[in-house]
C-alpha positions in Angstrom: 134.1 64.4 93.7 131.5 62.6 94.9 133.6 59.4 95.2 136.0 61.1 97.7 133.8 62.1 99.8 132.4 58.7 100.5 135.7 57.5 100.9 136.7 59.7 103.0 133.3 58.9 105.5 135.0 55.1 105.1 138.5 56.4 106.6 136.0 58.1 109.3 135.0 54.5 110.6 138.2 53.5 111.0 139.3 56.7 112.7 136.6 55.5 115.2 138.0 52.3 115.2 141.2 53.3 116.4 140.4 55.4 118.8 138.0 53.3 120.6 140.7 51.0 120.8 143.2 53.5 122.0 140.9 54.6 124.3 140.4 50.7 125.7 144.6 51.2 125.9 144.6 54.0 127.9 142.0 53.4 130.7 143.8 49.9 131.0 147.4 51.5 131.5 145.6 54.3 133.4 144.2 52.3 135.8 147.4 50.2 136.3 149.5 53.7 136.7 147.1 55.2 138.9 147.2 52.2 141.1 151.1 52.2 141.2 151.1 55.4 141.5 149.7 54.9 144.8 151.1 51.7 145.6 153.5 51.6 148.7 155.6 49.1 146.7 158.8 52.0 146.1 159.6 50.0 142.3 156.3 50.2 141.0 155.4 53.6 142.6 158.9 54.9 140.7 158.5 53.0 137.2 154.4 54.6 137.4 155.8 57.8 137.7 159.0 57.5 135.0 156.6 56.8 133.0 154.1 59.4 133.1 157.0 61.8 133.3 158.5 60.6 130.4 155.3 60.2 128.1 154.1 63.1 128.8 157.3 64.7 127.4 157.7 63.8 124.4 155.7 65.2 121.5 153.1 62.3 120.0 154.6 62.4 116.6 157.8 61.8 117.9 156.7 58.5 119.5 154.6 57.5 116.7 157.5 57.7 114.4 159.6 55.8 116.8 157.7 53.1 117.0 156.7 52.3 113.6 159.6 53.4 111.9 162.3 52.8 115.0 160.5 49.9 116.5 160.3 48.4 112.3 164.2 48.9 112.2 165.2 47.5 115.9 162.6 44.3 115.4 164.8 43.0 112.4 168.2 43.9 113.2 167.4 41.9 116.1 166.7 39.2 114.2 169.4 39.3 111.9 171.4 39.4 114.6 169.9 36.0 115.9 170.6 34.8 112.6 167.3 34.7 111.5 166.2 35.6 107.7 162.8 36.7 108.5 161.7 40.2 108.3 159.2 42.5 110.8 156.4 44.8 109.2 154.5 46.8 111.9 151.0 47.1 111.2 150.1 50.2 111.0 146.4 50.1 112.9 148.6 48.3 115.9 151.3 50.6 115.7 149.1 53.6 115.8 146.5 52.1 117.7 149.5 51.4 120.7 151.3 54.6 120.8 148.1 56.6 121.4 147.2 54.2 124.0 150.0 54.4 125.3 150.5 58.1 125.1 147.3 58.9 126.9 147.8 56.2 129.2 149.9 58.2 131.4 147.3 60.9 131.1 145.0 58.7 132.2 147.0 58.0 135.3 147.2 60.9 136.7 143.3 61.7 135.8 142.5 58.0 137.9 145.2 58.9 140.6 143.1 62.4 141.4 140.4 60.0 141.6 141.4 58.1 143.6 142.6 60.5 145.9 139.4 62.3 146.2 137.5 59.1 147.9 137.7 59.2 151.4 139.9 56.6 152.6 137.1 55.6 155.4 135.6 53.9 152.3 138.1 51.5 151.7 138.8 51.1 155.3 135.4 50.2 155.5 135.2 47.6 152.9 138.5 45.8 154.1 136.9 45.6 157.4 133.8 43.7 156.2 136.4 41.8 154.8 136.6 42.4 151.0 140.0 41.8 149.8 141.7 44.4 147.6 140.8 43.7 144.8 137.1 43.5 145.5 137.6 46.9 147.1 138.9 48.5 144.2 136.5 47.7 141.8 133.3 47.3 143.5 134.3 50.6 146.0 136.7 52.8 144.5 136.0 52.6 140.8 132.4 53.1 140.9 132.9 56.2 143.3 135.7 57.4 141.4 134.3 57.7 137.7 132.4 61.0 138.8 135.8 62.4 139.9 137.5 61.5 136.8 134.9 62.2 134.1 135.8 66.0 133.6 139.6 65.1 132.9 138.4 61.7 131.3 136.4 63.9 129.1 139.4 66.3 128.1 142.0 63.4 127.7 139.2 61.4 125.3 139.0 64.4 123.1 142.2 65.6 123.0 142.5 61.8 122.0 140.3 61.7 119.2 142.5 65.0 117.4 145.4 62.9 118.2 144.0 59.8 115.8 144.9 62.0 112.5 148.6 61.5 113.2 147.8 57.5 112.0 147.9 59.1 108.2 151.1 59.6 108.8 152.6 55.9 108.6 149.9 55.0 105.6 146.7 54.0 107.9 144.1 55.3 105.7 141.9 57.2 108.2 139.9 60.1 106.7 143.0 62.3 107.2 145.0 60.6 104.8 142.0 60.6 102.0 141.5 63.5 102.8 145.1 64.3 102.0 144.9 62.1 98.9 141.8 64.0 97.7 143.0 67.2 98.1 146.1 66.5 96.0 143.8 65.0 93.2 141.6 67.4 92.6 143.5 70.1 93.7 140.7 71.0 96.0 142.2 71.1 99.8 140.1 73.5 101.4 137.1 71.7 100.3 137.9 67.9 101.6 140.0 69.3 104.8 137.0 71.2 105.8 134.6 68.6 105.4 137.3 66.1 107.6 137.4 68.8 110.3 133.4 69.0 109.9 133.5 65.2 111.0 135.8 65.3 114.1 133.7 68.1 115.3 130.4 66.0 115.0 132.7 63.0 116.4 133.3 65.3 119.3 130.0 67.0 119.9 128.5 63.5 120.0 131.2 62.4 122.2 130.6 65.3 124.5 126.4 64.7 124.6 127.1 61.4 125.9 129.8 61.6 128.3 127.5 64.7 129.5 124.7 62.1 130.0 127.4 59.9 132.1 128.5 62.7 134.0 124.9 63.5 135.1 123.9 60.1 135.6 126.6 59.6 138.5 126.6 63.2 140.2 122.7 61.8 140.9 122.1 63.1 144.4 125.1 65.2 144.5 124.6 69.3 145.0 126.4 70.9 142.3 127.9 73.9 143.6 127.5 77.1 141.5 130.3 80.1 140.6 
């Protein structure tokens, strides 16, 4: 049994993988809804919030099925309808790797939107005056400022994230849900591997939580905590 274990702490690593890079996803679709969101162009502001509407919906295995499987079937008949003879196979790390992004993304937008709203708008003001453009502003003024704002959701949406990864076991990525699976069936032992996979998303959380702990501390530096 030995040998299922360890394999199982090798589909571990690429549960990491995958949500690291969903997590890259979502902060970089976050960031671009948040900031449409707020935007006083009408199309963007209205496509920003269609899609956090939307997204936010729909259930995550729906959209992971749609786009492997749907997104599989809609790729080729598209190019059998150009004529084409060639075939499209999804890989199943982007394809998973994607739709969480994608999902959280429009979590993330509304987690950098309350952000963003919580700076004082003097700040901005401010920085366009000394003549900054807006760009400059936002990421030398209002992102530092607002990752102090955003780390408590941040924080929620990253774990809730991390839970979310074992739905990639169900389009044949091998992360230590599926082994897990695999194992269980095998040796007819399910309790036994499924507990020690849950064992290693709580330690992937609990670590996740110390550090993100650490970077919440380290910018509310000189800011009075207010006690209940």
């Amino acid at each position: 049994m030995s040998d299922y274990f360890l394999a199982i702490l090798e589909g571990a690593v690429l549960t990491v993988g995958v949500s690291l890079c969903a997590l890259a996803v979502s902060i970089a679709l976050g960031l671009l809804g948040a900031v449409s969101r707020l935007s006083a162009v009408v199309p963007l502001r209205a496509v920003a919030t269609l899609y956090t509407t939307i997204i936010r919906g729909i259930p995550d295995l729906v959209l992971m099925l749609l786009v492997f499987y749907g997104g599989t079937i809609l790729a080729n008949q598209a190019l059998e309808a150009l004529g084409s003879d060639a075939t499209v196979d999804i890989n199943p790390f982007m394809a998973g790797v994607l739709t969480i992004g994608f999902i959280y993304g429009a979590y993330m937008t509304e987690v950098f939107r309350g952000a963003i709203l919580s700076i004082p708008k003097g700040q901005a003001e401010a920085a366009r005056a000394y003549g900054m453009t807006r760009l400059q502003t936002f990421f030398l003024i209002t992102v530092p400022q607002m990752v102090r704002y955003a780390l408590p959701g941040f924080t929620n949406c990253w774990l809730v994230l991390i839970k979310a990864t074992a739905l990639v076991s169900l389009i044949g990525l091998q992360d230590m849900t599926y082994i897990a699976k695999q194992a269980s069936a095998a040796a007819r032992e399910p309790f036994i591997f499924f507990m020690f996979t849950g064992a290693l998303y709580l330690a992937y959380t609990w670590v996740s939580l110390v550090l993100l702990k650490r970077l919440n501390a380290r910018y509310s530096l000189g800011v009075k905590q207010g006690r209940l």
